[in-house]
N, C-alpha and C positions, 0 to 999 in steps of 0.2 A: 446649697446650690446657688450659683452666682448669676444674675437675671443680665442679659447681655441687651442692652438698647442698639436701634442701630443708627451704623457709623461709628461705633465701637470697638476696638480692636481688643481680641482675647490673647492672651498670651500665651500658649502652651507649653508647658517646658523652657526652651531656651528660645525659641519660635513665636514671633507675632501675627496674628492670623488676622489677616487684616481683610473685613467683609469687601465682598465684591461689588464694585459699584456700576449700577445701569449706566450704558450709555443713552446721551440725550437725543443723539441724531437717529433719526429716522431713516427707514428704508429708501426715500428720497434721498436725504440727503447725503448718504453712503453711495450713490453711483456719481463715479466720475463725468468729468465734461465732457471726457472723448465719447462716454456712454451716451450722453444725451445727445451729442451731435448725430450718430448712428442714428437711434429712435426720430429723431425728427427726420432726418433724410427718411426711413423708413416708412412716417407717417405721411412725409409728402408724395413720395411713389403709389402708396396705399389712394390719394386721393386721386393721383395723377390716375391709377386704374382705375377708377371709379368715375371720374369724366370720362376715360378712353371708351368704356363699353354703353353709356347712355345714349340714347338717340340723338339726345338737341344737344349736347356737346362730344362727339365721338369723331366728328369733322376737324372741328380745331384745337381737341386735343388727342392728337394720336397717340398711340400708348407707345410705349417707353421701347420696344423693340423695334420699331415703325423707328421714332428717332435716331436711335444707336446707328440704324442703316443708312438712315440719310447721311453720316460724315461721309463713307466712303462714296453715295452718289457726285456729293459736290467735291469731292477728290476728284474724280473722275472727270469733273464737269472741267477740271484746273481751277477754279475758283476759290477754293474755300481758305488756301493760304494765302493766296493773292487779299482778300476781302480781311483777313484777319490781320496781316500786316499795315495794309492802309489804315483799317481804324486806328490800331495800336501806335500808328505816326500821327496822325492828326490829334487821337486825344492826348498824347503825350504832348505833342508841341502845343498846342493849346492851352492846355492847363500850365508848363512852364512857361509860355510867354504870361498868362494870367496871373500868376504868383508873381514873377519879378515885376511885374504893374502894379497890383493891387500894393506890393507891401511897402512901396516908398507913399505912393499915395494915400495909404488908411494911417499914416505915421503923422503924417505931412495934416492930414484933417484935424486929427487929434491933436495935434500942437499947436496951429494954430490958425487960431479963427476965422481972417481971412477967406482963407482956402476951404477952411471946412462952409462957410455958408455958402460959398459959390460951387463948390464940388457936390457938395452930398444931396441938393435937392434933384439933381441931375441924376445920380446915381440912383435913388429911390425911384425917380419916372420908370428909366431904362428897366431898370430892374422886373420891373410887375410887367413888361411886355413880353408877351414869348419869342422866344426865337424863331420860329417859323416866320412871325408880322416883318421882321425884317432882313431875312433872307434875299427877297430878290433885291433889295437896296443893297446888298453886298455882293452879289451878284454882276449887277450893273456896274459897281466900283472895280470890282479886281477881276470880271470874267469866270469861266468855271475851271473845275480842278482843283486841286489839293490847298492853293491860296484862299479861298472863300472859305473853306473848311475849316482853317486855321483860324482864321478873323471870327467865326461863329460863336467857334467852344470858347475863343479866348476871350470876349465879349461878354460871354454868362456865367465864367470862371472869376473875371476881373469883378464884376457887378456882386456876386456871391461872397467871394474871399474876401474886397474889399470892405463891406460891412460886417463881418467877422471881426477881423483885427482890428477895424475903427472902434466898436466896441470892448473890445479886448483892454485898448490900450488909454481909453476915457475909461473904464471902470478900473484901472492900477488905483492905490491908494494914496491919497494926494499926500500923505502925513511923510510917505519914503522920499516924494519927491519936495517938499519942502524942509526934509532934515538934507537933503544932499544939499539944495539950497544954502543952508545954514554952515554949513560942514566946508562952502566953498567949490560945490563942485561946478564946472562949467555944464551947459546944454551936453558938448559931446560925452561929457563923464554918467551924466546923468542918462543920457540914454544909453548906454554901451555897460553901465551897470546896476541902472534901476528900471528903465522902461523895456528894456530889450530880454532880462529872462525874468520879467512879471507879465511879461505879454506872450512869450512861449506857448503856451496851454494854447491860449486863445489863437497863436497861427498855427498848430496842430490840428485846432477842429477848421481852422479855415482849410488848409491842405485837406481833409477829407470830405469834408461840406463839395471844395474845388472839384474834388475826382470826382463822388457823386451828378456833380453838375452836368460835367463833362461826357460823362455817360447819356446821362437822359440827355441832353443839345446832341447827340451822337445823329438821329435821325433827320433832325432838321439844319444839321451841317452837312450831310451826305445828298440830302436833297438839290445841292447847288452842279449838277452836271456831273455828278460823280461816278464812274466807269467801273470803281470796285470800292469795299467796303461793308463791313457788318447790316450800317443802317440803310444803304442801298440795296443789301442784297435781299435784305425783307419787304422795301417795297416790291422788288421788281418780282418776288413767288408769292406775294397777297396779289398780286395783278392776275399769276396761274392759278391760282389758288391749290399753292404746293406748300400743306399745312405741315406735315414732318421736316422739311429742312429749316421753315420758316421760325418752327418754334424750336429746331437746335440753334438757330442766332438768336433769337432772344436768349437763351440758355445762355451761352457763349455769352455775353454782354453782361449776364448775370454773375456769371462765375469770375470774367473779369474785375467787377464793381467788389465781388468779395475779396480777390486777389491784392488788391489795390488798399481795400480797406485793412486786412492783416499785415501787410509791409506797414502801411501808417501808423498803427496802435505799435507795430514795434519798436519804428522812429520813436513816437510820441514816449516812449515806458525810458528809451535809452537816455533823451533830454531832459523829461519830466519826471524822473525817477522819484524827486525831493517834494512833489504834489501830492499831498491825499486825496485816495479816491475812495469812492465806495464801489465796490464789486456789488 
């Protein structure tokens, strides 16, 4: 009788019976992603119920049926597309006048020095101040309405983004750009084929870093006389204290901020295909 170890294959006849081998993955990690998105949305409902029915938070967080109703209230009200379109201009032009600032300017630091000592201590002040401390300075400059708005986001977009890619493009590896050196290449060759996709990544996470930004300035760019708007229309039902519509705009500003973020990781996978990454 023949003693079969295992990982052994027996042979039967004309048939090799080859043992069956465990899998390593665990019950974790056999449920897909879409499963886990489910379960977490799940789990946040689960909580969201759980603030709705306690005493000391049952006020400001309404439960989830209370919200669903409030879209149609502020249907009703005419506001709600009004308020959703204005943010949606303001943060969009913000952030793209933001990016086309930031990225000659964080190129322009990094190259050369110059510029970089007189630009970036500037940059760092502004930077750590909130948006709100200089609202009404912008205010006073360009009046209220959709102009001051613009000036806000594009302000904490530019300060953001800009030291993104200033870093990006000081940490390229000097060894690429003194063999192009070597090789004869000029400034424009060198930046259009070493500094311009070794710095890719790094304006991908600026471009998300940016939207993020521009979402949180959302409130303290709508502060400046603004008629309609996501972030006006929560101050103006914190003032009623109309906590179900208030917390579907925060929702809304949330769900945009994700929105924003899946279009960019798609950019980012189409350009940066050739990057590893770790999942």
């Amino acid at each position: 009788m023949k003693t079969v170890t295992k990982g052994e294959e027996v042979q039967i006849g004309n048939k090799i019976d080859k043992p069956k081998r465990r899998s390593n993955r665990n019950f974790i990690d056999r449920i897909p992603n879409k499963a886990w998105l489910g379960i977490s949305l799940l789990v946040a409902i689960m909580f969201w119920t759980i603030l709705s029915v306690l005493p000391s938070t049952s006020r400001s967080f309404p439960n989830v049926f209370l919200v669903a109703e409030s879209i149609g209230t502020m249907i009703e009200r005419g506001v709600f597309t009004k308020d959703f379109a204005s943010s949606l201009i303001s943060i969009l032009s913000g952030f793209g006048l933001g990016f086309v600032l930031s990225l000659p300017i964080a190129i322009l630091m990094a190259w050369y020095r110059p510029v970089r000592f007189i630009i970036e201590p500037w940059i760092q002040f502004i930077r750590n101040i909130p948006p709100l401390a200089y609202v009404p300075l912008v205010v006073i400059s360009a009046g209220v309405g959709r102009t001051p708005q613009i000036i806000v986001i594009t302000i904490a977009t530019f300060l953001t983004m800009t030291i993104t890619i200033y870093q990006g493009v000081r940490n390229i590896d000097q060894t690429l750009i003194k063999a192009a050196r070597v090789l004869g290449a000029k400034d424009k060759d060198i930046f259009l084929r070493v500094i311009a996709p070794a710095s890719l990544p790094f304006i991908m996470t600026a471009i998300r870093l940016g939207t993020a930004v521009a979402l949180t300035s959302l409130i303290a760019a709508e502060s400046t006389g603004a008629s309609a708007g996501l972030g006006m229309r929560i101050r103006a039902l914190s003032n009623t204290f109309e906590s179900s519509p208030m917390l579907l705009y925060i929702i809304i500003i949330g769900i945009i901020g994700l929105i924003f973020e899946k279009l960019a990781k798609v950019l980012e996978r189409r350009l940066t295909g050739w990057q590893d990454k770790v999942e």
